[in-house]
C-alpha positions as CSV (number, residue, x, y, z in Angstrom):
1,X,0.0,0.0,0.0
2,X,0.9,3.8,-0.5
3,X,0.2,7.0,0.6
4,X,-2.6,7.1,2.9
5,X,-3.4,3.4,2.3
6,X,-4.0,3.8,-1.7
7,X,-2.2,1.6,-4.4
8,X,0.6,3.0,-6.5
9,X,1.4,6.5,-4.5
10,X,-2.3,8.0,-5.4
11,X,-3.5,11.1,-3.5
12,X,-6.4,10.3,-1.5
13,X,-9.4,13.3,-2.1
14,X,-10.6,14.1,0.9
15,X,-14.0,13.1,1.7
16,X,-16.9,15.4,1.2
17,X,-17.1,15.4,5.2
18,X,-13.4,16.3,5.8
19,X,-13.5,19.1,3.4
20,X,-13.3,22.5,4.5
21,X,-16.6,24.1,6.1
22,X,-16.0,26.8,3.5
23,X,-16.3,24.6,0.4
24,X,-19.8,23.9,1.3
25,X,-22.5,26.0,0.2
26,X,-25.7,26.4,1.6
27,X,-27.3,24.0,-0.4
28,X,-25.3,21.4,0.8
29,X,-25.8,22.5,4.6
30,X,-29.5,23.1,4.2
31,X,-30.2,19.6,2.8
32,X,-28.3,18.1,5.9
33,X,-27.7,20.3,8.6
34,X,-30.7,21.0,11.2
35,X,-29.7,23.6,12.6
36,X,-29.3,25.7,9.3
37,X,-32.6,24.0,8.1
38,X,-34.4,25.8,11.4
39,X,-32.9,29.1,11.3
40,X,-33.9,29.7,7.1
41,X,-37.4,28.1,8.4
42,X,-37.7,30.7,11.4
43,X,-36.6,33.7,8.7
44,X,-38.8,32.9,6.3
45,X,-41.7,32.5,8.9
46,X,-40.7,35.7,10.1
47,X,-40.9,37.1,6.7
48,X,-44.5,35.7,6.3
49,X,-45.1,37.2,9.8
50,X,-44.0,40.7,8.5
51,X,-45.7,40.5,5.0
52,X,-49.4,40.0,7.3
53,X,-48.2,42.8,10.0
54,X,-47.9,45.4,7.2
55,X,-50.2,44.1,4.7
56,X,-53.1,43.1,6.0
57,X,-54.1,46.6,7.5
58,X,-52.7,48.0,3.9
59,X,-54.2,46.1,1.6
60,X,-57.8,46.7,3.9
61,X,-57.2,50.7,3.9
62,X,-56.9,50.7,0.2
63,X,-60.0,48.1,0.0
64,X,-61.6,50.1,2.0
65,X,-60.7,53.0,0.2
66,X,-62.2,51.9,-3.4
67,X,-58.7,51.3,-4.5
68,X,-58.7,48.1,-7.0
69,X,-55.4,48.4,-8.8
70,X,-53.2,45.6,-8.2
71,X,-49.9,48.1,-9.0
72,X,-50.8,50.1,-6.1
73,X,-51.2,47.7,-3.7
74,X,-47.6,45.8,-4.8
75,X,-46.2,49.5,-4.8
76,X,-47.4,50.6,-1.6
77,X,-46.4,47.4,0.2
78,X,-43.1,47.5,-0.3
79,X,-43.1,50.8,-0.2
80,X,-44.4,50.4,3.8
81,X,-42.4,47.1,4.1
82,X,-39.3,48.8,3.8
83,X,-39.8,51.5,6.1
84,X,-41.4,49.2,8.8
85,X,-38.0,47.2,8.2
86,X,-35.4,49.7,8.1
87,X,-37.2,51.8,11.2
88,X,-37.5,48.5,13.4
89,X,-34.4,46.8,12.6
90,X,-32.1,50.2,13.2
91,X,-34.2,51.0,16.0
92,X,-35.0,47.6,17.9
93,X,-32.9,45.5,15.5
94,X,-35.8,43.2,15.0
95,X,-39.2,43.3,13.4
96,X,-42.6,41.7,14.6
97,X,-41.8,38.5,12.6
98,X,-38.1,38.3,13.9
99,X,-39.4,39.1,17.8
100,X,-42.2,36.5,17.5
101,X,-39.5,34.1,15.8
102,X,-36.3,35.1,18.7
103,X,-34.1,36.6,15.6
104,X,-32.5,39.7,15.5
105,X,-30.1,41.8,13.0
106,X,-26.5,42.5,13.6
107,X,-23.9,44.1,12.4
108,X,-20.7,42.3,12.5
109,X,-18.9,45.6,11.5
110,X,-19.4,48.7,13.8
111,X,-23.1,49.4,15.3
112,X,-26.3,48.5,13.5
113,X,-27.1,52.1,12.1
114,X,-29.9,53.4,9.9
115,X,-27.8,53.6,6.8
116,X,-27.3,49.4,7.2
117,X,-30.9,48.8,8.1
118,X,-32.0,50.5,5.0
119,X,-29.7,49.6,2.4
120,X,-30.2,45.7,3.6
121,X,-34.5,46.2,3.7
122,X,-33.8,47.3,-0.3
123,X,-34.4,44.2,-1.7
124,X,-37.8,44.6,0.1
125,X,-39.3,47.2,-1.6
126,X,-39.7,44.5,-4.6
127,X,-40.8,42.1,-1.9
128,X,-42.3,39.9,-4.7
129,X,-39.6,38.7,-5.9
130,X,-35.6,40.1,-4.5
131,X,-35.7,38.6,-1.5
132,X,-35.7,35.8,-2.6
133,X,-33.2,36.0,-5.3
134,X,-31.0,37.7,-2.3
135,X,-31.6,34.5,-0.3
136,X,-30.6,32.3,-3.2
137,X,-27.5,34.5,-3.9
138,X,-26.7,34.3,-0.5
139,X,-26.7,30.3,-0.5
140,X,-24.9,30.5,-3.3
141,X,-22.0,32.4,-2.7
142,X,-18.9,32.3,-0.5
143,X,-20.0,33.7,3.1
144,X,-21.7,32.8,6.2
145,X,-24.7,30.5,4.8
146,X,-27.3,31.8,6.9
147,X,-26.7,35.9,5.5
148,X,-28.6,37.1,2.4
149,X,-26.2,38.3,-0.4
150,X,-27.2,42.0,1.0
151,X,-26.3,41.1,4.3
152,X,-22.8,39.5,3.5
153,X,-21.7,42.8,1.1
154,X,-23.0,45.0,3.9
155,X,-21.7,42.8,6.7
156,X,-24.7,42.3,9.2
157,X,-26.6,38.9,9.9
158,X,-30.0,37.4,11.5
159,X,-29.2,35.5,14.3
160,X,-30.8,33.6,17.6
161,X,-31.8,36.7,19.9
162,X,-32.3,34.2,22.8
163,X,-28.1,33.4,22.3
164,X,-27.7,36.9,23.8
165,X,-27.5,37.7,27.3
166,X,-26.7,40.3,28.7
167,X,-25.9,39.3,32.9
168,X,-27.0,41.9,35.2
169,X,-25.0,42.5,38.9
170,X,-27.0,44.2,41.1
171,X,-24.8,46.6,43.4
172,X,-27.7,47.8,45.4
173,X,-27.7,44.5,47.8
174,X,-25.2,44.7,49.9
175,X,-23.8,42.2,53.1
176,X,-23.3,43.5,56.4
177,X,-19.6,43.7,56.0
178,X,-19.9,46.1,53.4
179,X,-19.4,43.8,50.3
């Protein structure tokens, strides 16, 4: 036998499971890892979440309001789909959907500011159709898996909200001895 137990001094390739993490894409995770599986359910849940939280009372003001055209109600909601985004996510760093599903946006460069929280809630404003096309980009290219092709140029991320904690001391409660 040869190198690495192979006839004749052949190179061994190395098994798709001893390969690099970064030589995976997301397609290959999401068909096999559960963990990656659960956190594109939970965004696109909380996507569906959002769509209802800023439709719904849209789309039944315009109804409402004798408005039939289709255009205006695909304009106008992503029109108000962006700006409940960008507001929420630069001000709370979440949105109804993300709360309800424990996610939350973060910048891994610098602070979350309003400049990020718009500029990755773009894709939104066509919320028909680029946000998905940024999700598939995002699987697709080299990166953190779980980002959106937006989030990985802009460098922010959805993540667990429950993973952070934030430990409190209270200083208030003393011992007799003074510590």
């Amino acid at each position: 036998m040869g190198m690495a137990g192979c006839a004749h001094g052949e190179r061994l390739r190395p098994h798709r499971s001893q390969s690099h993490v970064s030589d995976l894409s997301g397609f290959d995770l999401i068909g096999h890892n559960r963990t990656f599986q659960i956190h594109w359910i939970k965004r696109v849940l909380a996507y569906v979440i959002d769509l209802a939280a800023v439709f719904a009372p849209l789309w039944s003001f315009l109804y409402v309001q004798d408005i039939r055209a289709p255009w205006v109600y695909g304009i106008l909601g992503g029109i108000l789909l962006f700006l409940y985004s960008t507001f929420l996510e630069a001000i709370v760093r979440t949105t109804i959907g993300k709360f309800i599903m424990g996610l939350e946006v973060r910048s891994l460069r610098g602070p979350m500011t309003f400049a990020k929280a718009a500029v990755r809630n773009i894709p939104k404003l066509f919320w028909f159709a680029f946000p998905l096309l940024d999700t598939l980009a995002g699987l697709v290219v080299d990166g953190d898996p779980r980002q959106r092709w937006s989030d990985n140029v802009l460098g922010t991320t959805v993540a667990q909200s429950h993973l952070i904690h934030v430990r409190e001391h209270s200083f208030d409660s003393q011992t007799p001895s003074g510590r």
